[in-house]
Gaussian input, Z-matrix of N, CA and C with variables (Angstrom, degrees):
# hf/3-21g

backbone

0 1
 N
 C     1     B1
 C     2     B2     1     A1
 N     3     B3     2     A2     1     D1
 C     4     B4     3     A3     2     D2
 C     5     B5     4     A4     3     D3
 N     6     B6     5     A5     4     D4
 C     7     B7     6     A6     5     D5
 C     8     B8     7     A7     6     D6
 N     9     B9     8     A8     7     D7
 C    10    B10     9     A9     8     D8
 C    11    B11    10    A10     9     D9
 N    12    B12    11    A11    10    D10
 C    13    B13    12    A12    11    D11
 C    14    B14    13    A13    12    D12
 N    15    B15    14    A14    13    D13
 C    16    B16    15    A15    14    D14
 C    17    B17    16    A16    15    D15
 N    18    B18    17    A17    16    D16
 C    19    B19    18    A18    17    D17
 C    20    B20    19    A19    18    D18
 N    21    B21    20    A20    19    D19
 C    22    B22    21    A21    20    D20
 C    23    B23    22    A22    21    D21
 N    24    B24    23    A23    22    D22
 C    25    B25    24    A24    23    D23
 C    26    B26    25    A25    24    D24
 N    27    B27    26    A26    25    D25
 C    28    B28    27    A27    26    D26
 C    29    B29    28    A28    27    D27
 N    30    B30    29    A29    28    D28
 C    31    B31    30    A30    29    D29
 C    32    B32    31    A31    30    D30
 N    33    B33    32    A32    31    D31
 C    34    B34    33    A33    32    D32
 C    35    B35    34    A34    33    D33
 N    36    B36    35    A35    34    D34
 C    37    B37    36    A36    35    D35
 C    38    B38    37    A37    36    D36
 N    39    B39    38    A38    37    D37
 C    40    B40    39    A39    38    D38
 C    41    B41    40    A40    39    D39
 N    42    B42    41    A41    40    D40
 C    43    B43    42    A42    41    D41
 C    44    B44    43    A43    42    D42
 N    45    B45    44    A44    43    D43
 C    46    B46    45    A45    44    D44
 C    47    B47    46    A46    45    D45
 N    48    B48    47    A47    46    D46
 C    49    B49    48    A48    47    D47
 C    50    B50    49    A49    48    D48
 N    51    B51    50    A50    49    D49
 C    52    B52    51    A51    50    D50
 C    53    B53    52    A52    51    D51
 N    54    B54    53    A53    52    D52
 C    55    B55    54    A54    53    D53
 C    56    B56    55    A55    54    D54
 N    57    B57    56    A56    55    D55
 C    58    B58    57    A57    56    D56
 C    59    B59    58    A58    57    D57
 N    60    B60    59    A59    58    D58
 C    61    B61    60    A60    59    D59
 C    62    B62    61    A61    60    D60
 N    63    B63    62    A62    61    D61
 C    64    B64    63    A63    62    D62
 C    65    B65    64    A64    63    D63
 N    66    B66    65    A65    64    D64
 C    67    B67    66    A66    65    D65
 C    68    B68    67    A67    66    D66
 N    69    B69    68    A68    67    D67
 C    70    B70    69    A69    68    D68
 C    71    B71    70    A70    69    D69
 N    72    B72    71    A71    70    D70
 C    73    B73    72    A72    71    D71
 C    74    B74    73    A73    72    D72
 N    75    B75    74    A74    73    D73
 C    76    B76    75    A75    74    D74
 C    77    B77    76    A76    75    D75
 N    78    B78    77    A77    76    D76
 C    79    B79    78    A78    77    D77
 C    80    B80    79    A79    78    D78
 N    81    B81    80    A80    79    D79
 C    82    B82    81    A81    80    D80
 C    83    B83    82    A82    81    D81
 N    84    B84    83    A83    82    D82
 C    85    B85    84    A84    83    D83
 C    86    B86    85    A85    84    D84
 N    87    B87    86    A86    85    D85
 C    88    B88    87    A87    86    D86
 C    89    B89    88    A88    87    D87
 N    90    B90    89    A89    88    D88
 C    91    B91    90    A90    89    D89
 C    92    B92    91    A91    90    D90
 N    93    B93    92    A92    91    D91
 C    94    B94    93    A93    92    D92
 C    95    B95    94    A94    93    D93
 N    96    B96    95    A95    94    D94
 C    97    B97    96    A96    95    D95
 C    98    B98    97    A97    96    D96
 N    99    B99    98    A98    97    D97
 C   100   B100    99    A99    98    D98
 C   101   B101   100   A100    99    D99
 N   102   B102   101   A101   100   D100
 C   103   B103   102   A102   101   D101
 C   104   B104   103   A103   102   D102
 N   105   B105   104   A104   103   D103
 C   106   B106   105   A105   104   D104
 C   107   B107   106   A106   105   D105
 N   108   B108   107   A107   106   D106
 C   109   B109   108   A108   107   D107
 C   110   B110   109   A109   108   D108
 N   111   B111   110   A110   109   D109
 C   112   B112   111   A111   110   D110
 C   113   B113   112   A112   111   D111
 N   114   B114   113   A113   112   D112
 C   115   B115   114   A114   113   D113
 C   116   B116   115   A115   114   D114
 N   117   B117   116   A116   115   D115
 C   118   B118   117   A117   116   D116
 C   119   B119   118   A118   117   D117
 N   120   B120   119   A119   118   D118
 C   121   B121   120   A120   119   D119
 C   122   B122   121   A121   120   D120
 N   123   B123   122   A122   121   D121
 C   124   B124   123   A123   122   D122
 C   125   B125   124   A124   123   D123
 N   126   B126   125   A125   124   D124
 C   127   B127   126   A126   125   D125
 C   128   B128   127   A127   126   D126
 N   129   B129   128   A128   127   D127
 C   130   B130   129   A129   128   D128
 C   131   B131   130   A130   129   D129
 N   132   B132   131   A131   130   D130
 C   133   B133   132   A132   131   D131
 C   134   B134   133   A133   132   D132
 N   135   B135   134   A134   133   D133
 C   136   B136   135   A135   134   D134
 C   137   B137   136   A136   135   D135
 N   138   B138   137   A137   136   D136
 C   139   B139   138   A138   137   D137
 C   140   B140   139   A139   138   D138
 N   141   B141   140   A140   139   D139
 C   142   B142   141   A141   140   D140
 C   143   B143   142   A142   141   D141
 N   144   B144   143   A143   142   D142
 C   145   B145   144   A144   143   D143
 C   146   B146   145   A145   144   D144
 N   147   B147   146   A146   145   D145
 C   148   B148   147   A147   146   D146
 C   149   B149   148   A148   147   D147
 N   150   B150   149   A149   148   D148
 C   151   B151   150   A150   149   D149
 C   152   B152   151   A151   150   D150
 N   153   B153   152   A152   151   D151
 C   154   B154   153   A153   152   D152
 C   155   B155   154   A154   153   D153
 N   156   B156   155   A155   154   D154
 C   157   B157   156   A156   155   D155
 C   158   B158   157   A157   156   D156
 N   159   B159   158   A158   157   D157
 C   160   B160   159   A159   158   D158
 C   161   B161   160   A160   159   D159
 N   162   B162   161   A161   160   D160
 C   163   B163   162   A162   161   D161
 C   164   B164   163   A163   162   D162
 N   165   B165   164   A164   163   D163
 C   166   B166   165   A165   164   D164
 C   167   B167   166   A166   165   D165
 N   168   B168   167   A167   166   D166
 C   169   B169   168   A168   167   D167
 C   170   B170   169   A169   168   D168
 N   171   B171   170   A170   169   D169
 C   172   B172   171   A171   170   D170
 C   173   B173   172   A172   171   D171
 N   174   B174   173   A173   172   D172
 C   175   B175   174   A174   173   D173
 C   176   B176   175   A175   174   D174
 N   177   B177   176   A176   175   D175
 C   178   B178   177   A177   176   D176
 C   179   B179   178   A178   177   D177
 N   180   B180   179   A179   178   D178
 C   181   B181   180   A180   179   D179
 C   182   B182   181   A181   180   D180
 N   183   B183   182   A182   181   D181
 C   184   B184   183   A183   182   D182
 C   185   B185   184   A184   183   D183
 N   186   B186   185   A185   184   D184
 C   187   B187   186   A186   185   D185
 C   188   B188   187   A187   186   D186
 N   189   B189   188   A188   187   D187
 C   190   B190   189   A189   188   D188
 C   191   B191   190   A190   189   D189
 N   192   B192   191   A191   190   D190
 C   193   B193   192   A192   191   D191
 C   194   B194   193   A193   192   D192
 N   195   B195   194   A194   193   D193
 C   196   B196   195   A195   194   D194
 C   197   B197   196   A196   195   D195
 N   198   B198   197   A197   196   D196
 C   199   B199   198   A198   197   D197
 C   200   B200   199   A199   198   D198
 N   201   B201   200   A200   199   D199
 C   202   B202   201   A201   200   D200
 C   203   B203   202   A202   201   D201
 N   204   B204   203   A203   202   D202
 C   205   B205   204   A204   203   D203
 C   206   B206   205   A205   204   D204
 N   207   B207   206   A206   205   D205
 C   208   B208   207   A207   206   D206
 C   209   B209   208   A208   207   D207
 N   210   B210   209   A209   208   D208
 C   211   B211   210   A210   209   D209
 C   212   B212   211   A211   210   D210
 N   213   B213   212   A212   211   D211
 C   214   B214   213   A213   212   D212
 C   215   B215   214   A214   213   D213
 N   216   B216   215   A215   214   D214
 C   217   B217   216   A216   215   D215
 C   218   B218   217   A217   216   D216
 N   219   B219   218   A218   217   D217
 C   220   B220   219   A219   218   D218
 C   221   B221   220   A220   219   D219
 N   222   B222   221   A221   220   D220
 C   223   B223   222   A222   221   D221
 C   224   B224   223   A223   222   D222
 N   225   B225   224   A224   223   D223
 C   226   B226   225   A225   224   D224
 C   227   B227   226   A226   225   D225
 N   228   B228   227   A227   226   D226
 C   229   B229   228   A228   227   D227
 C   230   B230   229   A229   228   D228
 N   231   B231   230   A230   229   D229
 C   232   B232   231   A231   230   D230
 C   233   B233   232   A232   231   D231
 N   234   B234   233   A233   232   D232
 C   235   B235   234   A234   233   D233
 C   236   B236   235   A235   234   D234
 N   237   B237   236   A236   235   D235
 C   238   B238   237   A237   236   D236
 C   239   B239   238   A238   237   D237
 N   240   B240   239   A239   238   D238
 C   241   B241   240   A240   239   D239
 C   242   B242   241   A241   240   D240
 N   243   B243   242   A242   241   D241
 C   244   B244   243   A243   242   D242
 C   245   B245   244   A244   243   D243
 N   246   B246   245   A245   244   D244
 C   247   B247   246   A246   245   D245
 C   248   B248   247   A247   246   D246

   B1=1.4384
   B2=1.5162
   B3=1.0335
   B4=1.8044
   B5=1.3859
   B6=1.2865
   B7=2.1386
   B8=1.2886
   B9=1.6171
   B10=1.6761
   B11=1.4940
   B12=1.5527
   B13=1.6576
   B14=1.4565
   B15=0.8466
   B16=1.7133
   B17=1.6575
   B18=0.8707
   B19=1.6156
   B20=1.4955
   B21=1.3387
   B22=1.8866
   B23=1.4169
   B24=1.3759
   B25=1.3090
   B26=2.0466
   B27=1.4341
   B28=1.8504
   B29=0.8975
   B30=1.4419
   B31=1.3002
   B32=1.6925
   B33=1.2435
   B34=0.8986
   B35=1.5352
   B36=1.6757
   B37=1.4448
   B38=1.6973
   B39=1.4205
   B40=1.8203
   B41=1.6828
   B42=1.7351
   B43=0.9895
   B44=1.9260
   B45=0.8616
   B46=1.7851
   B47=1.6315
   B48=1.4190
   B49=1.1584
   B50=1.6782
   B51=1.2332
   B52=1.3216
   B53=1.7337
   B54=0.7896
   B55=1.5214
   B56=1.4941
   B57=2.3797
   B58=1.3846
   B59=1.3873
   B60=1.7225
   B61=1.8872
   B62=1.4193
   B63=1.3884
   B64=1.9634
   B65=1.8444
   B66=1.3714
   B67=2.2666
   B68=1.9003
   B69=1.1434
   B70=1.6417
   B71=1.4712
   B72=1.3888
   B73=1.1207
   B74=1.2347
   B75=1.4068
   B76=1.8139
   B77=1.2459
   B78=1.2876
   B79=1.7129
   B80=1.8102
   B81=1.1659
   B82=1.8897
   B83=1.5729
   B84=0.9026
   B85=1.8594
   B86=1.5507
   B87=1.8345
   B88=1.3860
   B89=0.8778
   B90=1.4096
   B91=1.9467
   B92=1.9818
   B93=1.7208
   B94=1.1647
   B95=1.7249
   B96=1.3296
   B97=1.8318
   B98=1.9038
   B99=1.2982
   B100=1.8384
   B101=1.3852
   B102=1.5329
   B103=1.1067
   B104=1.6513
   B105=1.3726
   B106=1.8003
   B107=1.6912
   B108=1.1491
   B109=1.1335
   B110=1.8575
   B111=1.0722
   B112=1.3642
   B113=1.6137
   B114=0.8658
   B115=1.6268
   B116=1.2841
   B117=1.4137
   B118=1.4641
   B119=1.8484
   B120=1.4468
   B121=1.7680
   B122=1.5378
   B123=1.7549
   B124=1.2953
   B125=1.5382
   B126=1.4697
   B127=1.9028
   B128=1.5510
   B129=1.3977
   B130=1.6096
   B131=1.5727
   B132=1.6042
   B133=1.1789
   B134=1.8880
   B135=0.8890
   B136=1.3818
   B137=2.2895
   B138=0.7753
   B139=1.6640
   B140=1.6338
   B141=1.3242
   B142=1.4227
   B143=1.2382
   B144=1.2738
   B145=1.3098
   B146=1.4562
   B147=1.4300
   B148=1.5643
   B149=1.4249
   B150=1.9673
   B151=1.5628
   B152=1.7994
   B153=1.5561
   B154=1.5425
   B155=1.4340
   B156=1.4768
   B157=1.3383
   B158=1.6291
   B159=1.7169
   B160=1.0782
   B161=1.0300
   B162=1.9086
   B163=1.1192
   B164=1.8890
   B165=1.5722
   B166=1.5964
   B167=2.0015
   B168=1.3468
   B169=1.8716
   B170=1.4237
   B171=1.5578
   B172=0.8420
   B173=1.9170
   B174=1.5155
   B175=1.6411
   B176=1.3987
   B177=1.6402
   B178=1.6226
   B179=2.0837
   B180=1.2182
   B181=0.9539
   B182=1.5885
   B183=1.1139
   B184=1.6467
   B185=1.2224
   B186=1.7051
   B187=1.4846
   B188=1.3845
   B189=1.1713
   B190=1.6526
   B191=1.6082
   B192=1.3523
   B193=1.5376
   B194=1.9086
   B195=1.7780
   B196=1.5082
   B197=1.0467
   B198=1.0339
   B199=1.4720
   B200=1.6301
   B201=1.8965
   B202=1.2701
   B203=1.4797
   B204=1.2672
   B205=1.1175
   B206=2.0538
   B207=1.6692
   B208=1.6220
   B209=1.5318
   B210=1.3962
   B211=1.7800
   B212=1.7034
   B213=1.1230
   B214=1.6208
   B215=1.4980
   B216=1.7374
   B217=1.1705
   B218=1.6847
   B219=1.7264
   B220=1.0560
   B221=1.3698
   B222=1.9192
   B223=0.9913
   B224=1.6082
   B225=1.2785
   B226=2.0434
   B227=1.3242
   B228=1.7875
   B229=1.0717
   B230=1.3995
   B231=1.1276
   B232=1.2081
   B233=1.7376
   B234=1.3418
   B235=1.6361
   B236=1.6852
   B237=1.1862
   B238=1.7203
   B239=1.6087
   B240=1.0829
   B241=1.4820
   B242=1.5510
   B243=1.1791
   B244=1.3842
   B245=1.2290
   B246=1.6131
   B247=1.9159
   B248=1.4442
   A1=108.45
   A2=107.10
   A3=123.70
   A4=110.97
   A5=127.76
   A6=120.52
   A7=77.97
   A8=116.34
   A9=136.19
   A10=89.98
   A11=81.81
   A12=104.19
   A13=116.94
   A14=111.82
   A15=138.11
   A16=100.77
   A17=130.32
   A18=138.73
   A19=114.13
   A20=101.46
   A21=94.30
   A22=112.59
   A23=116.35
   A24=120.01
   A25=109.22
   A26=79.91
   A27=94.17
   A28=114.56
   A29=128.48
   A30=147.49
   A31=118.96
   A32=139.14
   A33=130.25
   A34=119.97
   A35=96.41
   A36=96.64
   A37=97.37
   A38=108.79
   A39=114.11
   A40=113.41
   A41=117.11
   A42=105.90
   A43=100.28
   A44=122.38
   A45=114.08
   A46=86.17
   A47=155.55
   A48=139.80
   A49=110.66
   A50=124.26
   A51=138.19
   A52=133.82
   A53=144.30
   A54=132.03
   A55=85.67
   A56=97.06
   A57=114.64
   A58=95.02
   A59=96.39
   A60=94.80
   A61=108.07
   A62=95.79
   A63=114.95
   A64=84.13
   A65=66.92
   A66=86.64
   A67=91.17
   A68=91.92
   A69=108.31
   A70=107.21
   A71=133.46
   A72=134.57
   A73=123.26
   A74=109.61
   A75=97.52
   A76=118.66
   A77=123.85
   A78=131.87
   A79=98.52
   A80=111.61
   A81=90.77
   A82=109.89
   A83=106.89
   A84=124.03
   A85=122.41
   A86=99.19
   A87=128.73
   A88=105.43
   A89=118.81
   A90=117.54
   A91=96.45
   A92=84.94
   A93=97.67
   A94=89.73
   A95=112.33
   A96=107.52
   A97=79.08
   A98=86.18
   A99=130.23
   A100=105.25
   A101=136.96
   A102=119.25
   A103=129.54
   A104=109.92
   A105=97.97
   A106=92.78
   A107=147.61
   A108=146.27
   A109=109.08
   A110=125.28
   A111=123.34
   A112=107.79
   A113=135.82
   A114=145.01
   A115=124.08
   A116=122.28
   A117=154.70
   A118=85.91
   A119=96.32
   A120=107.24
   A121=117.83
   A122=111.36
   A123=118.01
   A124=120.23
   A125=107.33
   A126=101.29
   A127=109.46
   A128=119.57
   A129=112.84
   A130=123.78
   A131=113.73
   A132=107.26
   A133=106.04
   A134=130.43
   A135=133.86
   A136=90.21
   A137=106.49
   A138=103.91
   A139=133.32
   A140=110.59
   A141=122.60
   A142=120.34
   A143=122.86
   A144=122.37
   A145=113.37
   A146=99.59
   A147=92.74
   A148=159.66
   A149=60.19
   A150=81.16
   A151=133.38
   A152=100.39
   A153=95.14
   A154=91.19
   A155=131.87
   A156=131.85
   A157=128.19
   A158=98.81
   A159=107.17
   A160=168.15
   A161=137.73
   A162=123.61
   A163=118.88
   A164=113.02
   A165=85.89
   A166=87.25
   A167=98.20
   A168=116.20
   A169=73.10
   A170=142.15
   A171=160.60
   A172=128.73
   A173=113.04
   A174=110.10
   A175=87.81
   A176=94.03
   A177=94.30
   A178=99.49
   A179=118.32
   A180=130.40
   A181=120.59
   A182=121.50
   A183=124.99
   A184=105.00
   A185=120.82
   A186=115.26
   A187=123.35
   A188=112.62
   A189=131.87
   A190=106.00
   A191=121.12
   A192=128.52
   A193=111.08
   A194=98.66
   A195=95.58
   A196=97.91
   A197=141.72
   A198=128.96
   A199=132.36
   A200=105.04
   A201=115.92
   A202=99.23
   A203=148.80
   A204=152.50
   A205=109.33
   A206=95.89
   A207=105.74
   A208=106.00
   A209=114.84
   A210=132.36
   A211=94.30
   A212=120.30
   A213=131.96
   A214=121.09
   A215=118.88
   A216=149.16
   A217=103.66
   A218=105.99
   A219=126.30
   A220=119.72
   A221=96.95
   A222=101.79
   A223=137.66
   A224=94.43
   A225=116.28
   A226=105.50
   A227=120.22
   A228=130.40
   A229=115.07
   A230=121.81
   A231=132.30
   A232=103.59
   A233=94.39
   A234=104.52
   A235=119.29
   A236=111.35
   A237=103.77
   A238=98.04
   A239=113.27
   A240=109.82
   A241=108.88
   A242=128.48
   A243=134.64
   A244=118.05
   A245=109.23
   A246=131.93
   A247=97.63
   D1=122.28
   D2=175.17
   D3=-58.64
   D4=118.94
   D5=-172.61
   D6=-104.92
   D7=140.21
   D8=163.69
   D9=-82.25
   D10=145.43
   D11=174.82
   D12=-60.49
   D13=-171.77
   D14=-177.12
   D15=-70.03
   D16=-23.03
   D17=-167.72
   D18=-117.55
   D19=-6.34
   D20=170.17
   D21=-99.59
   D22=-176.21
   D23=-156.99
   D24=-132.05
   D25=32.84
   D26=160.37
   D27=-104.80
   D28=171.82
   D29=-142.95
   D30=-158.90
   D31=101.76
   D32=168.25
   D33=-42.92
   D34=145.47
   D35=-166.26
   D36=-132.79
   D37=159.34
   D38=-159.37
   D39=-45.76
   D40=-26.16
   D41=-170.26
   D42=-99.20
   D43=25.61
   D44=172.28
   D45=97.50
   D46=-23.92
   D47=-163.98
   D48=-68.37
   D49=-147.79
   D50=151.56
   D51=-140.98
   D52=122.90
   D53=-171.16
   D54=-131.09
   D55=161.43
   D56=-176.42
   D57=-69.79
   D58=135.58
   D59=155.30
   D60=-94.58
   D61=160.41
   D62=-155.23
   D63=-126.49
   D64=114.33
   D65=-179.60
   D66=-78.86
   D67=142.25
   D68=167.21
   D69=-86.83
   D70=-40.77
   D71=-130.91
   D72=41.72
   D73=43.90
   D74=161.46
   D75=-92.72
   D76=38.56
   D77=167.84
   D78=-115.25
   D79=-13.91
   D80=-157.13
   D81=-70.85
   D82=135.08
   D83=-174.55
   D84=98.41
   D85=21.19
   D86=-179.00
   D87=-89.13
   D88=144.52
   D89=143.49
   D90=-132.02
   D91=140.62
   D92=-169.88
   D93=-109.28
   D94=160.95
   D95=161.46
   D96=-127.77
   D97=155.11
   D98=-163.65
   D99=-128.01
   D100=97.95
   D101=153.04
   D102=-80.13
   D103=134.94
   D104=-171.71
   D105=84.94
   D106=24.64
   D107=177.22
   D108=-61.59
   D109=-37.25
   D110=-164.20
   D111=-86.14
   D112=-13.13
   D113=158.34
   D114=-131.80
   D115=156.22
   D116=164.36
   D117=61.92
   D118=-139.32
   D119=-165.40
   D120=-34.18
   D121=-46.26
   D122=-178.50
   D123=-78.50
   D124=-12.50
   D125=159.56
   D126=-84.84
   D127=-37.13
   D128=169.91
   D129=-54.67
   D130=-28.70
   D131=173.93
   D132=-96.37
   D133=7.77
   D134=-170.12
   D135=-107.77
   D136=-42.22
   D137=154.72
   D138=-63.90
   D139=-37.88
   D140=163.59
   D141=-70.55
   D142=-36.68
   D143=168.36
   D144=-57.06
   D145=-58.59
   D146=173.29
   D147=-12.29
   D148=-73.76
   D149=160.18
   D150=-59.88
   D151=-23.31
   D152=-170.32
   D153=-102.20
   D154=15.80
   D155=157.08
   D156=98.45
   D157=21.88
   D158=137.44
   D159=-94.71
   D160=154.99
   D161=-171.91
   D162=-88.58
   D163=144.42
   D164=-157.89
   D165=-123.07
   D166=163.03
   D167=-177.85
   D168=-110.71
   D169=134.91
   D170=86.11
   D171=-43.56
   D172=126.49
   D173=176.30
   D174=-119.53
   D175=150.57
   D176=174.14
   D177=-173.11
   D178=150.54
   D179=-175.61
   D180=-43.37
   D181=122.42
   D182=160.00
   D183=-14.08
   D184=-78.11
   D185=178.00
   D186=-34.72
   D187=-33.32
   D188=-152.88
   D189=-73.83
   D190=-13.20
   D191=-142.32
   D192=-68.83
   D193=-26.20
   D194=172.15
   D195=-83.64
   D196=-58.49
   D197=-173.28
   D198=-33.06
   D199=-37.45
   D200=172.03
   D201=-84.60
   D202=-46.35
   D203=179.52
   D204=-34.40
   D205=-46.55
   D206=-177.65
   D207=-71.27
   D208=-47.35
   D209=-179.48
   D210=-47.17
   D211=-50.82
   D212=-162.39
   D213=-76.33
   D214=-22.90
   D215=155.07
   D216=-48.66
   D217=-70.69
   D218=-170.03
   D219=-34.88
   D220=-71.60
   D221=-173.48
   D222=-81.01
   D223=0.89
   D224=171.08
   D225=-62.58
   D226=-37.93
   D227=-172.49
   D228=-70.49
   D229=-2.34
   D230=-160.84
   D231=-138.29
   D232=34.56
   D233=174.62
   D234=63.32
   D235=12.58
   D236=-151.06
   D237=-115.30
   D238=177.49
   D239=-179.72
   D240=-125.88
   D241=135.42
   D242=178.33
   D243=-132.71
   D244=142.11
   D245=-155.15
   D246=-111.17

């Protein structure tokens, strides 16, 4: 079974499969702040938000800066605004 990346918009489902998740938008006119936003748990939730149409403050390490730079790509694409 093929796992979608970090940037698609499936969802594991109870039996090991995947199905599309369907954003509500019950975030839009949000801003969330994300610490650790540019990798592991805090870029997955800095994508989910997104998706339901929020804008997110992400903090994240000096080193970290391509990483937030790619997260920040992402999530513009997805209508949202990121700090």
């Amino acid at each position: 079974m093929k796992c979608p990346n970090s940037t698609s918009t499936h969802v594991v489902t109870e039996n090991g499969g995947y199905q599309t998740y369907k954003a509500a938008d019950k975030l839009t006119g949000k801003i969330t702040i994300i610490t650790g936003g540019d990798s592991g748990i805090g870029r997955v939730i800095v994508i989910l938000f997104a998706i339901e149409g929020a804008d997110s403050l992400i903090t994240y390490l000096p080193d970290e800066k391509k990483n937030a730079q790619k997260i920040k790509r992402t999530v513009e694409k997805k209508g949202t605004k990121y700090f």
